[in-house]
N, C-alpha and C positions, 0 to 999 in steps of 0.2 A: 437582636432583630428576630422578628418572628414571620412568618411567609403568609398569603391568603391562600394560597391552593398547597402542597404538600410538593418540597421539594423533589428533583427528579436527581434519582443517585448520581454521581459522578461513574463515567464509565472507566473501565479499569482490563488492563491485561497480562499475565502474570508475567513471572521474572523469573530465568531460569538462574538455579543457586538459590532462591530466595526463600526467608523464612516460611515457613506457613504463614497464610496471611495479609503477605506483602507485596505487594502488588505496582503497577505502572500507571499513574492517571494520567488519561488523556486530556487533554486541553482541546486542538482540535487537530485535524485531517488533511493535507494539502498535500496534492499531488503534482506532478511532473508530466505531463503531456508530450507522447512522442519525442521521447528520448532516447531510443537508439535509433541507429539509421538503416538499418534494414524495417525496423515498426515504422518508423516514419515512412518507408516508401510503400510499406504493403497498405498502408493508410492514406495514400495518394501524395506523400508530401518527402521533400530531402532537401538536404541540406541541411547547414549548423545554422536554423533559425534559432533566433532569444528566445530563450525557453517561457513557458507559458503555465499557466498553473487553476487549477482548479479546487475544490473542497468537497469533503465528506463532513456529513454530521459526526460528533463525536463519538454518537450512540449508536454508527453503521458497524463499528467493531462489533464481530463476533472472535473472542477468545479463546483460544485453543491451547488449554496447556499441554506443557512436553509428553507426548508419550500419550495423547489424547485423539482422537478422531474429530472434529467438530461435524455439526450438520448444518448445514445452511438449506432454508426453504429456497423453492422453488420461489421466485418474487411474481407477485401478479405484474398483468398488462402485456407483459412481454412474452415473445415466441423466438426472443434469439438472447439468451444470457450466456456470453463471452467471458471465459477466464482470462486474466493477465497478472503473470506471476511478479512481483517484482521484491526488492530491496527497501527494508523501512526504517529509515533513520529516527529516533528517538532524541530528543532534545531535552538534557537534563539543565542548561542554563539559559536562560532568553536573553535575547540583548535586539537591537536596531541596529542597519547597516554596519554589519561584520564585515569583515573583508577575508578573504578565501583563507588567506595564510593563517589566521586565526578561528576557522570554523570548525577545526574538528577538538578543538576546548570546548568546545556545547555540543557537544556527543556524547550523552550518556549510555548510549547503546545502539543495535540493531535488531532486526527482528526480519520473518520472512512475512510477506504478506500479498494476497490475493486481493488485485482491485475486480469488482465484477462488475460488469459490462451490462443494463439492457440494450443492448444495439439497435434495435430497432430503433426502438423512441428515442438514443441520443441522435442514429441519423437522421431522425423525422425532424429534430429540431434543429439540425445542422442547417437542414435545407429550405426550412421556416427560418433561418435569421435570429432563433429565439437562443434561452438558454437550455443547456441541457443537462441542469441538474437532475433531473428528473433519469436520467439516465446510468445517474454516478452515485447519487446519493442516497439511495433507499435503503429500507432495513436490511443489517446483513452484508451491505456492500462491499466491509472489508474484512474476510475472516483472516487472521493475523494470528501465527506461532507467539512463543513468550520469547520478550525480550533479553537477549543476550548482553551483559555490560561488554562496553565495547574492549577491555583490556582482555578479554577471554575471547574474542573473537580474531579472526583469521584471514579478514581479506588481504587479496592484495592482488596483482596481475595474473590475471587469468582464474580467477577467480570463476567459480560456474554457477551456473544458475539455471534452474533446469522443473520443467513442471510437469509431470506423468497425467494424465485420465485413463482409468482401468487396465494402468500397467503399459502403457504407449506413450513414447515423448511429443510432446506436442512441442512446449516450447525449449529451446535449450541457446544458452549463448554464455558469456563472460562479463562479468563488471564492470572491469575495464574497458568494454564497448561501449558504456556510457555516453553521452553526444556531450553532458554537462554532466562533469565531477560531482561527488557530495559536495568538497569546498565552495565549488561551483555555485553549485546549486542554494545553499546556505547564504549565499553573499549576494544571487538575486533575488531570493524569497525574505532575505530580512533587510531591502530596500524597498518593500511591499507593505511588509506588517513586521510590525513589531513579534518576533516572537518569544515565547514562553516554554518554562519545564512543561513534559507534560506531553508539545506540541508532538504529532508523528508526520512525518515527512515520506511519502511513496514515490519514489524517487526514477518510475518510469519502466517498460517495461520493452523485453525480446521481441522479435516477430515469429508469428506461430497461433497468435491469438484465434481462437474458435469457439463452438456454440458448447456447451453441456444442455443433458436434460438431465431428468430425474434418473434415479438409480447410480447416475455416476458416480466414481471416486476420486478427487483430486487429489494428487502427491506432490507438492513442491520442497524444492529443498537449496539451499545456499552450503557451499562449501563454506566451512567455518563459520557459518552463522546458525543453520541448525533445516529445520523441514517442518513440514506442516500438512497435516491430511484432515481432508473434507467431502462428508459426502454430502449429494443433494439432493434432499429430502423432497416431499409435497408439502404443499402448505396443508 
């Protein structure tokens, strides 16, 4: 098969342990929506509602290998870009309607990863009725550490998770504060879509969320999963 325009790479994020070379392809993006319940309340909302789920483009990963800095631009249109640290499940086997007890066999790994926020424009589209991709999915949207294989990782209760800007915690909580489990999570995301190797799953985030501007440094870091720093550039 041959293309009319010039394929567009597969986006990719590295692997820690892994050969030179070897990498994690992404498939696609789907996140977890107010998933703990302190974020849910500081977002107007509580309770164990059915979780709800959104997307990033494949190509919002920005890649950070271990022991790297990355830099994310400042993203145009907006005047309020919100960190939100959260947990990013990696899915090395896809399947349809899993069932929880068997969703962590399609766990290929974890990783740390930053969903970022235009806040403005996703509440401008809250309160238009519209969507608010626009808010989630732009370039850059997910700067993401390298994926850890899950058999070298470390969660478990109380697990921490924790996100610094220029040396000050902003956000900090446990895993296990989760509203909905990975298993959880895995068993209503693949009564949705079918998912695939490849796929990352951000699986929701602490409360604590806030603005950055330029010059900032993000630190975030998962016990036993690993950390991730980012500064934020100008376009």
């Amino acid at each position: 098969m041959s293309f009319v325009v010039p394929a567009a790479p597969i986006p990719s994020i590295p692997v820690k342990g892994a050969a030179a070379g070897d990498a994690f392809p992404v498939h696609r993006i789907y996140c977890v929506g107010r998933n703990y319940v302190e974020h849910a309340i500081e977002m107007g909302h509580s309770g164990r509602e059915a979780p709800f789920f959104f997307m990033k483009p494949a190509d919002a990963v920005l890649p950070v290998a271990e022991g790297e800095v990355g830099r994310m631009h400042y993203p145009s249109l907006t005047h309020s870009l919100h960190h939100e640290v959260e947990l990013v499940v990696a899915i090395g086997k896809g399947g349809r309607d899993i069932a929880a007890a068997d969703a962590l066999d399609h766990v290929w790994g974890y990783a740390v990863g930053l969903d970022m926020t235009r806040r403005d424009l996703q509440n401008d589209m809250k309160k238009q009725g519209r969507p608010w991709c626009i808010g989630k999915g732009f370039d850059e949207s997910a700067p993401i550490g390298a994926v850890v294989p899950k058999a070298l990782c470390g969660l478990g209760a109380g697990t921490k998770i924790v996100l610094e800007v220029n040396g000050v915690v902003r956000q900090a909580s446990e895993i296990d504060k989760l509203i909905w489990s990975v298993p959880e999570i895995i068993e209503h995301l693949s009564a949705a879509w079918t998912l695939a190797s490849g796929d990352l799953i951000f699986t929701g985030t602490p409360e604590g969320v806030a603005a950055v501007v330029v010059g900032d440094t993000l630190h975030a870091r998962i016990d036993g999963v690993g950390s991730l720093e980012v500064n934020v550039v100008a376009r």
